[in-house]
C-alpha positions in Angstrom: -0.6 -23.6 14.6 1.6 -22.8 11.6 1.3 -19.4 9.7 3.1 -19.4 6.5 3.8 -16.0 5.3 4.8 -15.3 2.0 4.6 -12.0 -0.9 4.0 -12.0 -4.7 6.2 -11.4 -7.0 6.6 -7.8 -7.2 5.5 -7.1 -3.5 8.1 -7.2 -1.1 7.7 -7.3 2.6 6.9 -11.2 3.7 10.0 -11.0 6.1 8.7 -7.7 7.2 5.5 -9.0 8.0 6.5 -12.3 9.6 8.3 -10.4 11.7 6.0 -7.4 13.0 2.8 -10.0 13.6 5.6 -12.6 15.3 6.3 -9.8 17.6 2.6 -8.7 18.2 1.0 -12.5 18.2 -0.7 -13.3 21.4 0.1 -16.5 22.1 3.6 -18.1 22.5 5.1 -17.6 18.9 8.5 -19.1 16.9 9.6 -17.3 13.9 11.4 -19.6 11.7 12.8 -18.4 8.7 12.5 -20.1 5.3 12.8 -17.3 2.5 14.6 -20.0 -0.5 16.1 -17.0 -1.5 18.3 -16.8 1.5 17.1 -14.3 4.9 18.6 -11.2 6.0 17.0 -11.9 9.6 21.0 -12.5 11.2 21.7 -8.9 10.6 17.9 -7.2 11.0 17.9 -8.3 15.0 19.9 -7.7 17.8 20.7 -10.0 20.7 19.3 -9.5 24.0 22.4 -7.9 24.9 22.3 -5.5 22.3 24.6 -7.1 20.1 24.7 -6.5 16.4 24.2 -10.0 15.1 22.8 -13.6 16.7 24.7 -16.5 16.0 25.7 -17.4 12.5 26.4 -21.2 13.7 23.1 -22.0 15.1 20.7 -21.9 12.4 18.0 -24.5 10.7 21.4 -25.1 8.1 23.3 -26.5 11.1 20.1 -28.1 12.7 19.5 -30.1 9.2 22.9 -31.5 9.1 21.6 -34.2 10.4 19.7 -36.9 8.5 16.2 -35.0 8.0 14.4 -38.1 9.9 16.9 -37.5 13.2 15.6 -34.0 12.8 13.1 -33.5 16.1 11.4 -30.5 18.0 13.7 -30.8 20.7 16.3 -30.1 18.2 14.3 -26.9 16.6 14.5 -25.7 20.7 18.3 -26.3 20.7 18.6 -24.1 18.0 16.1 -21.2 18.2 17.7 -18.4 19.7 16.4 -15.0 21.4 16.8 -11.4 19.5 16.0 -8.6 21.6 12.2 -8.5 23.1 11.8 -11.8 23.5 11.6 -13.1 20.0 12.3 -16.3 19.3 13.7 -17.2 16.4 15.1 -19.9 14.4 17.2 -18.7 11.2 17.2 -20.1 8.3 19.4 -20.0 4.7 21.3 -17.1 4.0 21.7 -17.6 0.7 19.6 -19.5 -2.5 22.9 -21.9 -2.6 22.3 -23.0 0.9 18.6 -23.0 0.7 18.7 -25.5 -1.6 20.4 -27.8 0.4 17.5 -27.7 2.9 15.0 -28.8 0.3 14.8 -32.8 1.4 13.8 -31.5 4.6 10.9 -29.8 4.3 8.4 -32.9 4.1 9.8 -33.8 7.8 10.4 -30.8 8.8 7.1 -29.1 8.1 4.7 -31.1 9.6 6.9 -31.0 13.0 6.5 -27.4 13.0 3.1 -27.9 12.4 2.7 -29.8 15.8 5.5 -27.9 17.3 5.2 -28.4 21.4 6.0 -25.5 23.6 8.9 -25.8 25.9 6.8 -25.6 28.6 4.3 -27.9 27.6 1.4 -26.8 24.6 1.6 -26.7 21.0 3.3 -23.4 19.8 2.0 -21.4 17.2 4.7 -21.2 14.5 5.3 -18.2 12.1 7.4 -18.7 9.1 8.8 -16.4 7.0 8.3 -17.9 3.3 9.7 -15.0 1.2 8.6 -14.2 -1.8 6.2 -17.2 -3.1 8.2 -19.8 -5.4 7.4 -23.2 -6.4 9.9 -24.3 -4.4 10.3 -27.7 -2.4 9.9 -25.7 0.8 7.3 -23.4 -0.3 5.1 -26.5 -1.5 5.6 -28.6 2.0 4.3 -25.3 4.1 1.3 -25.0 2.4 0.4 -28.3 2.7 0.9 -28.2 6.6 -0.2 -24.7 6.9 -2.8 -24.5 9.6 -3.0 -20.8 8.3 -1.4 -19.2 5.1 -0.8 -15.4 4.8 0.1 -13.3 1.4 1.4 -9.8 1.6 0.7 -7.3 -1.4 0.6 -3.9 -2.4 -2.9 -2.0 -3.3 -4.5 -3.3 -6.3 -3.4 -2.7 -9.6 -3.9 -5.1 -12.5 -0.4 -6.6 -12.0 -1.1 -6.9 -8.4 -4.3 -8.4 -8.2 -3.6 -10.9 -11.3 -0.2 -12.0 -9.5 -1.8 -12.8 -6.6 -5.0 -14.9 -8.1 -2.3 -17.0 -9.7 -0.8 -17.3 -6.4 -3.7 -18.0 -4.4 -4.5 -20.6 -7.1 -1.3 -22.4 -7.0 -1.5 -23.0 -3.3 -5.0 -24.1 -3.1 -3.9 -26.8 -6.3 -1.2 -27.8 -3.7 -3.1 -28.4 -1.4 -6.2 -30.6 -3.3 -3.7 -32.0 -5.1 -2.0 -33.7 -1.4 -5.4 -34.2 0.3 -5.5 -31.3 1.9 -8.6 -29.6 4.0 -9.3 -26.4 1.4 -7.6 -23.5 3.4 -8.5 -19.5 2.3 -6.0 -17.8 2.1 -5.7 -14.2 4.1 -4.3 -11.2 2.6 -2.4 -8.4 4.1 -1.7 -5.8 2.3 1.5 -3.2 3.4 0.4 0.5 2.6 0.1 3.9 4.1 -2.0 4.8 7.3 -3.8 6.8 5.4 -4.6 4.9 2.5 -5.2 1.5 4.6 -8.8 1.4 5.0 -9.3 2.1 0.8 -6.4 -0.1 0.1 -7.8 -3.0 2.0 -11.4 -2.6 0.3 -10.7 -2.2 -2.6 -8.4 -5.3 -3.1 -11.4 -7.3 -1.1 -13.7 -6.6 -3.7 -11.1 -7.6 -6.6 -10.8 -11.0 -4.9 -14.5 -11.7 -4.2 -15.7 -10.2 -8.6 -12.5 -12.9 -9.2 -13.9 -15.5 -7.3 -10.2 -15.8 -5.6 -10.5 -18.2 -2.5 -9.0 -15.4 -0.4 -9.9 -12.2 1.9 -8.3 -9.3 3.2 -7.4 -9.6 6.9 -6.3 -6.1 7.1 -3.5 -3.9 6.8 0.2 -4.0 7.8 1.0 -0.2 7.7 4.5 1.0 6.6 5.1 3.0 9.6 4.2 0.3 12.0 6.5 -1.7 10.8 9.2 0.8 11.0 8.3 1.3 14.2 8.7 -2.2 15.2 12.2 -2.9 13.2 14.2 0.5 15.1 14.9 -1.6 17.7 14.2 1.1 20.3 11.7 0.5 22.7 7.9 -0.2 21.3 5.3 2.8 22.6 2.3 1.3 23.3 0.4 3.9 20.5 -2.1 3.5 17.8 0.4 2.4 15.0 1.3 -0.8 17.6 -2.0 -1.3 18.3 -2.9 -1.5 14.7 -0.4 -4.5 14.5 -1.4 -6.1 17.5 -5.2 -6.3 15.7 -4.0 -7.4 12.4 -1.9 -10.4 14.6 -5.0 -11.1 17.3 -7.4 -11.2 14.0 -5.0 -14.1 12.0 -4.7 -15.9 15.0 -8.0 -16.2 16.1 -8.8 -17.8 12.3 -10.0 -21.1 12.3 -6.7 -23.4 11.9 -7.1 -26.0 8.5 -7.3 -29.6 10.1 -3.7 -31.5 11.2 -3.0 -33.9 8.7 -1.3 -35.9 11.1 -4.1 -35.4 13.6 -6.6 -37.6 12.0 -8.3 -34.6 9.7 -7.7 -35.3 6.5 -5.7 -37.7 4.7 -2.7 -37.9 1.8 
């Protein structure tokens, strides 16, 4: 299964959210990062070891080196790398420059992740950390082989709510326009604890008087993902909890037909 995770312009927090629901998903999960902007995920985690940074030589850069064809999911294994909990992660661009250089590798490289096997046999449920949506090379290949795409937003405003109905739009155009199975997009939106439930309602609303193919999974509350980025040790209390939900919810979505598995064609 591959979740694509990406924010509007204007609404910050897709790496955020990647990486709280990654951490909360309850199956077997990869992060891989793919912000074209260039990821700050190097110096957000810690090693197991409690070391500052993970490995600035053993990223997707250094993985597509190769010709994008050689590129295979034993290779995305050899360089994924543990942060501290057990997260595994493969990191991606750290910069727009560099970023750019990845874009031939995308239509390959998406699909694998798409069908990604689990080290010890399975498929593994990807999550990928799109940044803030563009129209990208990157950002176009995920959505096509997204089993499962996810925007983060603010509350509704006008700005809000019209930025992400163009959004929405844009991906469901990439997808008809490559064959794809239609594929709703889910909606989380990053607020306050107390404003979560009233946040989330009143942005559902919006989308369905809009006619926006999109719902509101839920909400991704501030402090939970504070909570989850000190890098102390996670209490098992409501504000985790609340994460865990939002993650079980997404991944217990109906996953948009493989297009390499026979369910739809180019």
């Amino acid at each position: 299964m591959l979740i694509v995770i990406g924010a509007v312009k204007g609404s910050p927090g897709a790496s955020t959210a990647a990486l709280t629901l990654t951490a909360c998903w309850p199956r077997p999960a990869l992060l891989v990062e793919a912000d074209v902007f260039g990821g700050d995920l190097l110096y957000r985690l810690r090693a197991p070891d409690g070391q500052a940074l993970l490995s600035p030589w053993h990223t997707l850069m250094q993985m597509t080196a190769v010709a994008p064809e050689a590129i295979t999911a034993q290779a995305v294994h050899a360089f994924t790398q543990t942060a501290d909990g057990d997260l595994k992660v493969l990191l991606g661009a750290g910069e727009a420059g560099q970023s750019a250089l990845l874009a031939r590798s995308w239509t390959h490289l998406a699909p694998l992740l798409a069908r990604l096997p689990g080290t010890a046999g399975g498929v593994l449920d990807v999550v990928v950390d799109a940044g803030r949506w563009t129209d990208a090379p990157a950002h176009r290949e995920l959505a096509k082989a997204a089993s499962l795409l996810v925007t983060v937003t603010r509350p509704a405003t006008l700005a809000t709510v019209g930025q992400l109905r163009e959004r929405v739009n844009t991906l469901t155009e990439w997808r008809a326009g490559a064959g794809c199975a239609p594929l709703p997009t889910a909606v989380v939106v990053r607020t306050a604890a107390r404003e979560a439930k009233r946040a989330a309602g009143e942005l559902d609303g919006e989308l369905a008087r809009m006619r926006v193919p999109a719902d509101v999974a839920g909400a991704l509350l501030e402090d939970q993902a504070a909570e989850l980025l000190t890098g102390a040790s996670l209490p098992r209390g409501d504000l985790l909890a609340g994460a865990e939900r939002l993650a079980a919810s997404l991944a217990a979505r109906p996953a948009a037909p493989d297009r390499h598995a026979g369910g739809w064609t180019r």
